[in-house]
Structure formats: C-alpha cells, structure tokens
C-alpha atoms as one frame of an Amber mdcrd trajectory, in Angstrom:
protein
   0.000   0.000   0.000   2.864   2.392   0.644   4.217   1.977  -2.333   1.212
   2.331  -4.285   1.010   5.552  -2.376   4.841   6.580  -3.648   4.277   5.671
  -7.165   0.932   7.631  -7.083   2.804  10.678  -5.285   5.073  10.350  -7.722
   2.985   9.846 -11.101   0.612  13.253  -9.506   3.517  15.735  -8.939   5.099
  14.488 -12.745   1.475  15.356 -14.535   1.056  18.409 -12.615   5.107  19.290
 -14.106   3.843  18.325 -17.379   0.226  20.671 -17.171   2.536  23.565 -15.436
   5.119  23.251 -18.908   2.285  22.899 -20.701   1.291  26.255 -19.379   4.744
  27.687 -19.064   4.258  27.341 -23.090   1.120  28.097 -24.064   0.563  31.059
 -26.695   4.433  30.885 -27.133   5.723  31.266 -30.766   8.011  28.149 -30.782
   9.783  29.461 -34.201  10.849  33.013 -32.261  12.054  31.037 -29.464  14.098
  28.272 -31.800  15.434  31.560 -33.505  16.963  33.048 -30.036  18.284  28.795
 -29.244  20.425  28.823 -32.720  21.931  31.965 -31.379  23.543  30.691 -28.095
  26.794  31.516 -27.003  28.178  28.201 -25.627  31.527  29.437 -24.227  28.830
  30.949 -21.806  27.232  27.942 -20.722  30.194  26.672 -19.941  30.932  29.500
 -17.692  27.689  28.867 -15.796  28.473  25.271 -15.381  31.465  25.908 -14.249
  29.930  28.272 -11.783  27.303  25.714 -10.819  29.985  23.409 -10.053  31.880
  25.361  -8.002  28.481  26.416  -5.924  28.282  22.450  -5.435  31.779  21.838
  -3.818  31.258  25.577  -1.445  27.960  23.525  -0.106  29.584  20.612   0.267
  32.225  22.381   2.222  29.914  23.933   4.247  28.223  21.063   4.906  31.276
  19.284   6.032  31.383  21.926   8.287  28.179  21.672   9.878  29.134  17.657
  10.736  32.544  18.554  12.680  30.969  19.519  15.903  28.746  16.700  15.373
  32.435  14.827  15.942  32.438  13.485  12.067  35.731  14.636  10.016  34.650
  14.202   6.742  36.549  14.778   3.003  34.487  17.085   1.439  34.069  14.539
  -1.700  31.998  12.714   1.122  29.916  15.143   1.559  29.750  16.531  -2.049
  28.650  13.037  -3.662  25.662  12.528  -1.225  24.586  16.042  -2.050  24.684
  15.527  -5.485  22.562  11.967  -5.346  19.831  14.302  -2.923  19.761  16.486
  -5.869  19.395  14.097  -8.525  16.922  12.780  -6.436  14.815  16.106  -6.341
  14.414  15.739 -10.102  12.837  12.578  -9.519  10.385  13.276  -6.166  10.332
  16.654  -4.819  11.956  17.312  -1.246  13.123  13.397  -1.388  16.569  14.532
  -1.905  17.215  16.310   1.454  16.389  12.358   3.229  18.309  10.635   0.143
  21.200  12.776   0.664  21.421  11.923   4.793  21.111   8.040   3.794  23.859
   8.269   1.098  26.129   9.774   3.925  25.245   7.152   6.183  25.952   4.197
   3.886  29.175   5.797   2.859  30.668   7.707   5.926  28.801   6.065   8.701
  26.879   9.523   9.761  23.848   8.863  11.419  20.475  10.388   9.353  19.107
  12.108  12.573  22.482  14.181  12.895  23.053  15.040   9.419  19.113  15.589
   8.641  19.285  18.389  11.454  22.110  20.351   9.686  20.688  19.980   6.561
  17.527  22.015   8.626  19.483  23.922   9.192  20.704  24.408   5.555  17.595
  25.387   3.929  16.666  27.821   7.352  19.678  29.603   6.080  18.768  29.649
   2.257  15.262  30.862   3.336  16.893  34.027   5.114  19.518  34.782   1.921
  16.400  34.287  -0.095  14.650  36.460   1.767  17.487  39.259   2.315  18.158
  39.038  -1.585  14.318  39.518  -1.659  14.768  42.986   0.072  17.365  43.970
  -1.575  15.737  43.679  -4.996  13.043  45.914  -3.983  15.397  48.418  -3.180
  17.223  48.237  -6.470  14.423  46.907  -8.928  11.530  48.359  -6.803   8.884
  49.075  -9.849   9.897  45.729 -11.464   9.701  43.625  -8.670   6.743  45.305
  -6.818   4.884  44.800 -10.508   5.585  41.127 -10.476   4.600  40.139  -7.336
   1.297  42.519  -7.499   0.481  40.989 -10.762   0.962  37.249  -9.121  -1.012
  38.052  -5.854  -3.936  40.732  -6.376  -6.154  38.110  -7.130  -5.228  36.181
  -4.866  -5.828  39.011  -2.487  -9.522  39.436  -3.726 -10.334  35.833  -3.162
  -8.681  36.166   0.547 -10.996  38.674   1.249 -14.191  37.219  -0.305 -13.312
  33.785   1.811 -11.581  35.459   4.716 -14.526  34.312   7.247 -13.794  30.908
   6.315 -10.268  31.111   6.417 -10.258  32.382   9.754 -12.216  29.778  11.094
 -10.038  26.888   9.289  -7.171  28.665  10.930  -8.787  28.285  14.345  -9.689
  24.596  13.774  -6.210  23.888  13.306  -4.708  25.536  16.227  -7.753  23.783
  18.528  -6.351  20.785  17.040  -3.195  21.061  17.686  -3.691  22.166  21.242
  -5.656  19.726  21.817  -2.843  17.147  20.491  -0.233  18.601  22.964  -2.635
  18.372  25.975  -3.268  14.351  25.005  -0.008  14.276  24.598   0.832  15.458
  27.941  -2.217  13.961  29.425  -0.664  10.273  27.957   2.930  11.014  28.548
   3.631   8.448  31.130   2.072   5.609  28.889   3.943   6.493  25.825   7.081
   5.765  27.863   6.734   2.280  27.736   5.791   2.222  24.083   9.530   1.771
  22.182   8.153   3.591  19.274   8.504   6.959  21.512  12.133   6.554  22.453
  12.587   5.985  18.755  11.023   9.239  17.607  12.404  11.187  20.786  15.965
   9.669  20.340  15.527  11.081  16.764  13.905  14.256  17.601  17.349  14.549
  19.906  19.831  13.432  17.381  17.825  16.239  14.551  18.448  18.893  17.322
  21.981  18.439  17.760  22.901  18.449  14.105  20.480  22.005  14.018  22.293
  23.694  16.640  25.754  22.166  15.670  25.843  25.788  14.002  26.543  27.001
  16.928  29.731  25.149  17.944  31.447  26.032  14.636  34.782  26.199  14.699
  35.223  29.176  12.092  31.865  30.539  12.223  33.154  33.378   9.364  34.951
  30.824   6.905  31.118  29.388   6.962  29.472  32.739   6.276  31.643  33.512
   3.516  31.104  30.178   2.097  27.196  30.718   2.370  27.563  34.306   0.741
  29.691  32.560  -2.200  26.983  29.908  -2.736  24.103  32.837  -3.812  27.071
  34.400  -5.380  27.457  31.781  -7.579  24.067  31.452  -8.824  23.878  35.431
  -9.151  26.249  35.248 -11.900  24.806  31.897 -13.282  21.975  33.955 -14.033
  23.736  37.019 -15.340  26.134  35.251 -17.590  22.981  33.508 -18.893  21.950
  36.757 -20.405  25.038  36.975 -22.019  24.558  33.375 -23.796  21.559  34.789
 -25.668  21.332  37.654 -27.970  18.097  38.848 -26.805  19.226  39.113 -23.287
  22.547  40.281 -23.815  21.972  43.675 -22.746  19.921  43.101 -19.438  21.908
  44.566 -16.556  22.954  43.328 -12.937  19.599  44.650 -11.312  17.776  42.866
 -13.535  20.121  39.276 -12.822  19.133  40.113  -9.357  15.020  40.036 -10.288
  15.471  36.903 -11.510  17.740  35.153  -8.949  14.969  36.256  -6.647  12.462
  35.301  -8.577  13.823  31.785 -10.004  14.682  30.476  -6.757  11.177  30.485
  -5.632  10.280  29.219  -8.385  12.903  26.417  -7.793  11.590  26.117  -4.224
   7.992  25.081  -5.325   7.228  21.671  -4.804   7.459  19.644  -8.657  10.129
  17.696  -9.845  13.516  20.594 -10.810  10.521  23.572 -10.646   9.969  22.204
 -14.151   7.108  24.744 -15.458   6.719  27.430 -12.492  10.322  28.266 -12.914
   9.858  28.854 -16.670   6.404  31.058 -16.103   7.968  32.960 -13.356  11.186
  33.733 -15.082   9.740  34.896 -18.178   6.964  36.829 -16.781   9.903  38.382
 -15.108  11.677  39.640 -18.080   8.276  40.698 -19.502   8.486  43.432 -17.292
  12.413  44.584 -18.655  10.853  45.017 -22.268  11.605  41.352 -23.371   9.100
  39.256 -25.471   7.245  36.162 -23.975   9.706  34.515 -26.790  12.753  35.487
 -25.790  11.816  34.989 -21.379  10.804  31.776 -22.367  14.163  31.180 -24.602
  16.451  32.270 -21.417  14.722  30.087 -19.241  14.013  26.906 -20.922  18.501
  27.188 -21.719  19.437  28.144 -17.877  16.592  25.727 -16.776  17.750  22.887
 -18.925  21.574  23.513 -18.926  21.718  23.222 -14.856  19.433  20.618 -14.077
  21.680  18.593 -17.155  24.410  18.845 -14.658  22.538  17.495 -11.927  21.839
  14.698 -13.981  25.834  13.985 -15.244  26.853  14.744 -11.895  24.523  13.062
  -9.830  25.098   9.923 -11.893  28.205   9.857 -11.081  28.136  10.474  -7.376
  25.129   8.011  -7.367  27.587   5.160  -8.756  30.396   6.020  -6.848  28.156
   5.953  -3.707  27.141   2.355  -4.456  30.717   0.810  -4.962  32.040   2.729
  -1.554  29.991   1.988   1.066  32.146   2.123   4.365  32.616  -0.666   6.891
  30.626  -0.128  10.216  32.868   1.397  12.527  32.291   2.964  15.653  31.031
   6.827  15.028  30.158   9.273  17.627  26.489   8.000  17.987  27.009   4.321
  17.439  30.141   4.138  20.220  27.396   5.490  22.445  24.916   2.932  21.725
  27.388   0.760  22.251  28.437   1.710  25.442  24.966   1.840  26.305  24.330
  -1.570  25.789  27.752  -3.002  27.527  26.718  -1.153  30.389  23.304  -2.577
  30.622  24.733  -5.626  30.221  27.381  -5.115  32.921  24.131  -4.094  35.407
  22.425  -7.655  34.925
C-alpha cells in the first residue's frame, strides 16, 4: 500500500510538471524562441556550469562543516557526492533529496540520518533568510519591477482572501484547537507512551535532529562558513547574469535585472514539482516581460538556464550516485554508534 502511495505521489507531482510546462508554453511562438536557441553563445554555458559546479563543492564544504561539531571529520568529496545523489533525487520526487542525501552519507561515511538531517535544517533555514534578504534587496534596487511582479501574481489572490476570509479564519482556528488539543493528550498520555519503544525511537531522533540544528553554533570558524554561504548565492547570481550573455536577446539586461530573476527563479525552484519544471519557466519569463523582453525570448532564457543546470545534476549526480554504491564504508564505531554501544555493555554489565 505504501508503495502504491509513492508511485501515485510520484505519477501526480510528474502530470502536474507536465500541465505547469504545458502552461509555461502556451501562446508561445516556438519558431521566435528556436530563432533566439540557434543563437547561443556556448563558451557561456560553460561558464555557468562551471559556476554551478563550483556552488556544489562551497555547499559541500559547508556542509562538512556543519558535521565537525557533530564529531564526524569528513573529506568534502563525502559530503559533495551525497549532495549531489539528494539532488538528482529532487528531479525525480520533490523534497526526497534532502532524506536521500542523509542516507547516502550514512551508507558511505557512517553519519547517522538524525544528525546530518538536522544540519541539513538547518541548511535550507539559512537559504530561506539569503532568499529572503536578496528579496529585500531587490526591492530596493528593482523596486517598480519587482513590486509589478509580485502585485500581478497576488492581487487576485488578495480578492479571493478577502471574499473567503470568514472561512479562512475559522479553518485557521480549527487547526490551532487541534493542535492544542494534540499537545494536551499528549501530555495527558505522557507516562504511557514511555513504555511504548516507538517513543524513544522518535524522541531519540527528535534529539539526534536537534543536535545536528544547533551544531551551528559550535562552529569552529563561524566566518569561513558565512563567507562560504555568501559565495553559494554568489554563484548562482552570476549563473543567471552570464545567462543573459549566452543569448542575444538578453545580452543587454543589466545586474539589477540578474538580481530580479535570482529572486524570482529560486522560488520558483523552491515550489514543490520535480527541478521547478514549469513554475520556474512562467515565473522567469513573466519576469523579463516586465524589462521590455518578449514572452519569446523569457521563455528562450529560461528553458537554456533551466535545462543547462538541471543537465548537470543529472551527469553529476550519476556519477556520485555510482560512486556511492561501490564505496559503502565498513561499520565502525562513530560518535552516535560508540554510544549505543556503550549503552548496551553497560546494561549488560548491570544484569
């Protein structure tokens, strides 16, 4: 049954990337577009991959990083090929990537999932504030642009808020009764889930997820892992801006407008279909709409920057993903697994 439930997960989110590229596409002049594709300036590409690239192994740093507190010295190849297999594994099942990657690390460095899966919370916690600073800064340099985007996405949206808003509100209400409710039964039960196995499980985990979230916190060289999150956004700044320069019909765009997009793109990314296949196309061109470009030519920068990345995923993912599977690592005795074991010699030692 659970896997009927995976494969329909999975067969949902791919038709509703196929209606939303569908979309992305619709009314689009397919000969205007091919016309900007003959036109590409490959030694540009390749500048972007090689930027993409180099955004990879700064994560993978800083996600080697994250684990040292943890008491796990890691190469950062370790850490760079289960990253890559998490993001191969977006492309195939939204969000499944950020487990994948933990499990990959596991087989093949021994790190437990609960300890890694909390620093990679505290990963995306991180991208959702540069997101969100990068968001404020575009407002301040591309104010009419941006502002014009984001009215022309939400104003109906707005409207139909405030024609449902009484129903909303009580929804809203519902769901914190609810969940009340579920912490006082919760409370009310505590003593009895104590002797159920499945709670030290969950809490042991809950544990193990907090540590590797506030292993931020015990960084060793807390600015060497600023700079490398600063460099990451950095990278796919100009991964957007040399894109422009790939393209004759973009060619001319400026650094503001690289900015609009970066913003604008990564939420796109963010939403949850396989790669952002289709909302990353609409919301990128509807972007450049608004700098004087055709639907054609939007559609032409995205569907090149789209497709050229996520290409890389795929070459480099493959290869992480098969040199994950022939180097699995022996069992040995990690932080977390010495202390289980100690645990259990010492309840041994008290029967």
């Amino acid at each position: 049954m659970k896997k009927l439930l995976t494969i329909g997960k999975y067969l949902l989110l791919a038709g509703l990337s196929v209606f939303l590229m569908w979309y992305a596409l619709k009314g689009i002049d397919f000969a205007l577009v091919w016309k900007q594709l003959q036109h590409v300036n490959y030694f540009w590409i390749g500048v972007s991959l090689l930027l993409g690239i180099t955004g990879y192994f700064s994560r993978a740093y800083r996600w080697k990083m994250q684990l040292e507190p943890l008491g796990y010295r890691l190469t950062i190849f370790e850490t760079y090929h289960a990253m890559m297999v998490g993001y191969l594994a977006n492309l195939v099942l939204p969000r499944a990537g950020e487990v994948i990657r933990c499990s990959i690390l596991s087989k093949t460095s021994n790190v437990a999932v609960k300890a890694s899966f909390g620093t990679v919370i505290t990963e995306r916690l991180l991208d959702m504030l540069m997101l969100l600073l990068l968001t404020g800064a575009a407002f301040l340099i591309e104010f009419d642009r941006i502002h014009a985007f984001f009215w022309n996405l939400f104003s109906t949206k707005v409207a139909d808020y405030e024609a449902k808003s009484d129903l909303l509100y009580r929804l809203g209400g519902a769901a914190v009764l609810v969940f009340i409710l579920g912490l006082a039964l919760l409370y009310t039960f505590r003593e009895k889930l104590k002797n159920n196995p499945l709670y030290w499980k969950i809490r042991d985990f809950l544990i193990g997820v907090a540590e590797g979230v506030l292993s931020i916190a015990k960084l060793k060289n807390k600015f060497v892992f600023v700079a490398h999150t600063l460099f990451v956004w950095l990278t796919y700044y100009f991964t957007g801006y040399v894109g422009f320069l790939a393209l004759p019909g973009t060619g001319n765009l400026s650094l503001g407008a690289a900015l609009s997009v970066l913003v604008v793109g990564s939420l796109g990314m963010s939403a949850p279909v396989q790669g952002g296949i289709g909302v990353f196309h609409i919301m990128v061109r509807s972007t450049l709409l608004l700098y004087g470009l055709s639907k054609e030519t939007g559609m032409a920068y995205a569907l090149l920057t789209h497709t050229s990345q996520t290409l890389l995923v795929v070459i480099l993912g493959g290869i992480s993903f098969i040199y994950s599977m022939l180097n699995r690592a022996p069992v040995k005795p990690t932080p977390v697994l010495q202390s289980e074991l100690n645990s259990v010699v010492y309840d041994k030692r008290s029967k």
